[in-house]
N, C-alpha and C positions, 0 to 999 in steps of 0.2 A: 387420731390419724384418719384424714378420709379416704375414699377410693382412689386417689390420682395420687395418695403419698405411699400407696402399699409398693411394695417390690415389683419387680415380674416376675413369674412363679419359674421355679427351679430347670423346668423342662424345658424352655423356652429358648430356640435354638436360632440364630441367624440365617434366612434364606438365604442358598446360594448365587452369586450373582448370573442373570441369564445365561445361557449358555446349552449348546446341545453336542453333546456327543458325537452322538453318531452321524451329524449331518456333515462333521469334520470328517470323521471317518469316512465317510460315503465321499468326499471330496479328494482326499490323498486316493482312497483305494480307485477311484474313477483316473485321476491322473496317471497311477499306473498300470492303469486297464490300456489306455490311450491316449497319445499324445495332442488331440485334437482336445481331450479332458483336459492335459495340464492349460493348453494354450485359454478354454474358455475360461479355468478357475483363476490364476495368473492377471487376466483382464478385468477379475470382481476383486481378487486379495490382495493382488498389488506385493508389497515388501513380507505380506505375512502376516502383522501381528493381533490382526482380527482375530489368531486362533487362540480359545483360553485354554489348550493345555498346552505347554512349552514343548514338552516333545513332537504333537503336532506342527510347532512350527518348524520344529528343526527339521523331520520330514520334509514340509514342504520344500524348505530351500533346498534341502539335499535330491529331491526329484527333481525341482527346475536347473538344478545345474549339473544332471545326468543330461537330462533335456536341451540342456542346449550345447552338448557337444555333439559336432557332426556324423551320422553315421553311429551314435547309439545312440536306444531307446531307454527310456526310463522305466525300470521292469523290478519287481523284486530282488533280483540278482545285481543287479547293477547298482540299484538304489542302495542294497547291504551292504555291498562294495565302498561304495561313498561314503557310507554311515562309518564304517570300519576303519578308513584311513585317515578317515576326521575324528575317528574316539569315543565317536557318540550312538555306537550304535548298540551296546547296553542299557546307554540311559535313555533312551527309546523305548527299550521291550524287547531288545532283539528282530533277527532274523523274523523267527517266528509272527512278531507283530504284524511286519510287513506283508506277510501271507495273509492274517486274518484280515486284515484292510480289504484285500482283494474281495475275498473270500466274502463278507460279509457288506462287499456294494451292491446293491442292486442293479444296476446300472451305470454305463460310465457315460452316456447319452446327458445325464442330468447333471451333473458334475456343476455349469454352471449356476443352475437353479441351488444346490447344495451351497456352493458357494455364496450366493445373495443370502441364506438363512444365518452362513456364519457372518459373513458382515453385516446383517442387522440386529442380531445378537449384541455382538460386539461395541456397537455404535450405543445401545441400548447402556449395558458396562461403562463406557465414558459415560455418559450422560449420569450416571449416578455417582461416577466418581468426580463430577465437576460439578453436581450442585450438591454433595455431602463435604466436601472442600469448603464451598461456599458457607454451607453452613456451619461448619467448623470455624471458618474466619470469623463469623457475625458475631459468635458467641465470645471470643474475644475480649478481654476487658477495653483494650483501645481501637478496636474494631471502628474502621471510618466506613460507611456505607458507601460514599463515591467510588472511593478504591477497588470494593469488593465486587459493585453493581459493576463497576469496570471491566474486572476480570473475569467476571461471571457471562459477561457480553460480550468481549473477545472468546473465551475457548467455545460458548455455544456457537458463535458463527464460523469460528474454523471446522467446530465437528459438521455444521450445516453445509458449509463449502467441500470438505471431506466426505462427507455422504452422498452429495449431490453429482462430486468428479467419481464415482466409483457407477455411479446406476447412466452415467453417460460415454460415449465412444467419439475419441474426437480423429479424424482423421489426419494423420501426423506424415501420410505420403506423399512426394515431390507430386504426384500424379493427381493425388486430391488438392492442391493448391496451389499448382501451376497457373489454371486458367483463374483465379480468382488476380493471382500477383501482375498475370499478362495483362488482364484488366484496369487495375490499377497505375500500369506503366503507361498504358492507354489513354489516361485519363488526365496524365499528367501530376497526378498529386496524388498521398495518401489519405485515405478515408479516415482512417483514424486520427491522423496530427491535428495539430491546434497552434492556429497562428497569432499573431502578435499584431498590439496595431502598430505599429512602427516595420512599414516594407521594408527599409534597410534590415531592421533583423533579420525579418523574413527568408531571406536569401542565404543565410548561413544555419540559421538556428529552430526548429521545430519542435513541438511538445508535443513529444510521445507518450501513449499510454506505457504504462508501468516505468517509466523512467522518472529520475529524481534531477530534477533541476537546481542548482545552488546559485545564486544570485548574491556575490558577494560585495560592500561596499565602507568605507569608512563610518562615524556619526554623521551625516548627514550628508551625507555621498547620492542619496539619491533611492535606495534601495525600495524605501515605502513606498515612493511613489510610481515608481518600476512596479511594482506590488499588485498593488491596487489600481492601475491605470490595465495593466493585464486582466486582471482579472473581471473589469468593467466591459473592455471588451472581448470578453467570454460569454457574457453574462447578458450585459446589454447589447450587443452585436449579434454575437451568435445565437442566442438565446437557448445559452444552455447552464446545467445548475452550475455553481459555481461555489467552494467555502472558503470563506478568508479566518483564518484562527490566528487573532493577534493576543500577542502580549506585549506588544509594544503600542500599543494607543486603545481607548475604548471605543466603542459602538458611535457615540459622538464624533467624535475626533474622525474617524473614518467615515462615517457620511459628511461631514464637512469637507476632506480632501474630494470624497465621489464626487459633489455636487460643487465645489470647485472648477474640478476637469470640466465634469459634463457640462455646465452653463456657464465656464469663462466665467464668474465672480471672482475677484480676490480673495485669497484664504482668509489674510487678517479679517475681512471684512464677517466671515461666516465665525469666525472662532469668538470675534469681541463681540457680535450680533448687530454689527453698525451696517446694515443693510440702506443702501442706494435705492432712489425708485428706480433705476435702472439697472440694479442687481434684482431688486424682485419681477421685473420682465425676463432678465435673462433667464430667473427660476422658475417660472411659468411655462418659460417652453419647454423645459425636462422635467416636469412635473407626471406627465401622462406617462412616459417611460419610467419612471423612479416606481408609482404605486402600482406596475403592472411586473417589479422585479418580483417574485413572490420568491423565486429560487436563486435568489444571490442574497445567502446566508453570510453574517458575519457576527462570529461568533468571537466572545471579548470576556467571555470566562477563565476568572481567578483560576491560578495555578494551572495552565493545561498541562497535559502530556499529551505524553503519544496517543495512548490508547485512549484517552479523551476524546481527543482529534478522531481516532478512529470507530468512536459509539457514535461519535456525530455526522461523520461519512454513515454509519449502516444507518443511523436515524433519517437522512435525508432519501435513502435507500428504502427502507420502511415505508415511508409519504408517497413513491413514488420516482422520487426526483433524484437519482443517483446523480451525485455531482460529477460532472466532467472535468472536475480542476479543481486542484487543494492549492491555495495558496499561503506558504507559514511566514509570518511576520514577529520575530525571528528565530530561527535555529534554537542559539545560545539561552534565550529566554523560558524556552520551555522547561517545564518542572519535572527533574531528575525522576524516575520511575520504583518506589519503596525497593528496597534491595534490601535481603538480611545481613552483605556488607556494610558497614559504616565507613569502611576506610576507602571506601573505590574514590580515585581522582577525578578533578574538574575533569582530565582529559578522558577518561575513559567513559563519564558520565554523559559527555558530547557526544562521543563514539556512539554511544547506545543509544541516544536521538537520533545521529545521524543513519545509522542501522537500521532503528525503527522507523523512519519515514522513509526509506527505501523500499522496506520490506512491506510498508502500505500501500504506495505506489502497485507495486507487483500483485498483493493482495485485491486493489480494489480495477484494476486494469488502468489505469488513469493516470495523468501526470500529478505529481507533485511539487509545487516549485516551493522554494524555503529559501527563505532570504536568511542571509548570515552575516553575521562581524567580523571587519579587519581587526587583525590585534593591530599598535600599535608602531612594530617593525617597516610599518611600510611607507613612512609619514616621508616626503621628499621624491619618493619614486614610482614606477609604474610599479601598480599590484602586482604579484602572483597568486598563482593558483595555491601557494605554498602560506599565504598570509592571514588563513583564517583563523580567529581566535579557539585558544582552549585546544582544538583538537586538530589532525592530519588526517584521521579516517573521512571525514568532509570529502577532502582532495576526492578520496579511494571509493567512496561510496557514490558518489554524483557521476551521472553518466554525460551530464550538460554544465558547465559552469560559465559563468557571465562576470566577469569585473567592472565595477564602476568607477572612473576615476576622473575628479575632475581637478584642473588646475588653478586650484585657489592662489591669491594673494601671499605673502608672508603674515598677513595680519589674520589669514582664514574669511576675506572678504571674499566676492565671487566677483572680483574687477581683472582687469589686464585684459591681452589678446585673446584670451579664450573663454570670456564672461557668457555665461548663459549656454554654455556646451557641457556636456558630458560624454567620455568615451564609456563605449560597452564590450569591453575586450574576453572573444569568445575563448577563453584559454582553455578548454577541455570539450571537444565534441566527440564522441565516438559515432555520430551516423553524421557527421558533415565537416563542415570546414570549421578548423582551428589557425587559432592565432590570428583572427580578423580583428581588423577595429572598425567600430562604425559608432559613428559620433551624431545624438541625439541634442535637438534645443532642452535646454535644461531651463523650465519654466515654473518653479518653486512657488512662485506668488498666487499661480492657481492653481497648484498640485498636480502637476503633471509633466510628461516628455512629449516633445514631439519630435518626428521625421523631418528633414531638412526637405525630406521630396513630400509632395503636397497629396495630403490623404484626406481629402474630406467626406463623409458619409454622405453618402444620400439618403433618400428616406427607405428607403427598400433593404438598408444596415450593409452595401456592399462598400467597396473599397476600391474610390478611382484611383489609378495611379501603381495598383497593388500589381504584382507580378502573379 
């Protein structure tokens, strides 16, 4: 037996995880020194549960909810009070305890300073409890590293986003963001939104940060190229980052629809490689603009999920380039997220896609938009918003939804009165107008929509014509 297969020797006790005493203590006894204490500690602890001894927390709360009734102060008396008609003031320490808290702050001046030591303690504690997880997973006999590296990259950047909303003060009063809103009104337009190349949209429908866009359409209704024509101009127009995370076409496939749009080629022409000399001029003139996209990512990795989607949003975040725009190509496609249920349903498995790209949106300030599937129920009629496959939470979770519907043949041709159109019917807006329709050329052969009203770029990337 050599030295690394001996035991560890008998005495050998687990250190306890970070944490200080007395600087809790010095934080409660400060808050009920002074109410100006609870106010600073409150502003670094937030809900509480930075404290690692439980009755510490219970404290807490029972001081901020003395504190915030009118006309009493939160005092030992009052605090016992509270403690006593909630139950919990034996499993405290009693009366008594609450004296020695006083008794043994130093000041109630520092209160907040006390409080930053318990929450970076604290912070210290998750952090050990989300990579000793981690490595508990690895060790795993069917332990998949994607999975873990996943999980391990979502909780450290919510602890990093949670640490960073705690040491920051954001002004949350009408008074502090009046003149910036008046500004804005002034301006005519939001700073934040993100518009479409298609004016008609424009007029109804904008891409909000942290809102989820749902873009729904039959097989071949149109949605990709809805997709991907936004997303180009994001990207190429605006010049800003953009992700496209398909699981409906590879990295090929999707540069051939881009360069499509962009230089008017025929698609057939780009997919079988039967290139015109008058297709490789038209590729010549968006060449310059193609190898200067450096941040319009498309990403066409097996199996995504959410949290995939979302190591690739912090990745592009990482470089630099925080995407201004996710666009999911589609919904239904993404790879259900390991669950230790087996039994949970297609529909609730949608649900918790459709949850999760919500909850990304909000996470990374940005719009989301995710293209989804009609079930079949709608075949003959105008969509609803009621028609998406698999799942309703769709409906419930998108703050913008867009239907695409166009009026095929009985044979499923794209012939009759309505050949080469698409309606875009805004059926769910909560910051603008619903139940618009606004009917796009539906131009399939080189992958893209256009506006009936005439938007041509100049070179300067603006939009004549645009509102």
């Amino acid at each position: 037996m050599n030295d690394h297969d001996q035991p560890p020797p008998d005495d050998t006790i687990a250190a306890p995880p970070p944490h200080d005493l007395g600087a809790e203590q010095s934080v409660l006894g400060g808050m009920l020194l002074s109410p100006d204490a609870a106010v600073d500690a409150e502003s670094v602890l937030g809900d509480g549960h930075a404290f690692y001894r439980p009755a510490h927390e219970t404290i807490y709360h029972a001081i901020l909810a003395v504190h915030g009734k009118p006309g009493v102060r939160a005092d030992p008396i009052t605090v016992t009070d509270r403690l006593r008609r909630t139950g919990d003031l034996e499993r405290v320490g009693g009366a008594t305890y609450l004296h020695t808290l006083v008794h043994n702050t130093p000041t109630a001046g520092n209160a907040g300073f006390y409080a930053e030591i318990v929450a970076k303690l604290a912070t210290l504690r998750d952090l050990i409890e989300i990579t000793t997880r981690a490595l508990q997973r690895a060790c795993e006999a069917d332990a998949d590293p994607g999975d873990i590296l996943d999980e391990l990259s979502t909780a450290t950047s919510k602890l990093i986003a949670d640490s960073a909303g705690s040491e920051t003060e954001e002004d949350l009063s009408v008074a502090g963001n009046w003149e910036p809103f008046v500004d804005e009104l002034a301006a005519g337009r939001d700073p934040d939104a993100l518009d479409s190349p298609w004016v008609d949209l424009n007029a109804a429908v904008q891409f909000k940060p942290k809102e989820l866009t749902v873009v729904g359409a039959a097989t071949g209704g149109g949605k990709s190229l809805l997709g991907m024509n936004l997303a180009a101009h994001i990207a190429l127009r605006r010049g800003l980052p953009v992700l496209v995370a398909s699981m409906e076409m590879s990295r090929k496939e999707l540069l051939a629809r881009l360069t499509a749009a962009e230089a008017g080629v025929e698609l057939n022409h780009l997919v079988h490689r039967k290139l015109t000399d008058r297709d490789w001029h038209s590729i010549a003139k968006v060449t310059d603009r193609m190898v200067k996209a450096d941040n319009f990512i498309l990403d066409d990795s097996p199996a995504l999920t959410v949290p995939k989607i979302r190591a690739r949003v912090r990745w592009m975040a990482a470089n630099g380039t925080p995407p201004a725009m996710v666009v999911v190509d589609y919904m239904q496609l993404i790879t259900p997220e390991h669950t230790p249920r087996s039994d949970a349903s297609r529909a609730q498995e949608v649900a918790k896609i459709s949850r999760g790209l919500k909850l990304l949106a909000a996470e990374a300030g940005i719009p989301v938009v995710a293209l989804a599937q009609f079930n079949r129920g709608h075949v003959g009629r105008t969509p609803l918003v009621t028609d998406f496959k698999d799942s309703s939470q769709i409906e419930q979770d998108a703050s913008v939804i867009i239907l695409l519907h166009r009026e095929l043949a009985a044979d499923g041709t794209d012939t009759g009165p309505r050949a080469g159109e698409v309606d875009l019917i805004v059926g769910k807006n909560r910051n603008g107008q619903q139940g618009v329709t606004i009917t796009l050329q539906f131009q399939g052969r080189y992958g893209r929509l256009r506006s009936h009203q005439k938007t041509e770029w100049t070179p300067t990337g603006s939009i004549e014509g645009a509102a």
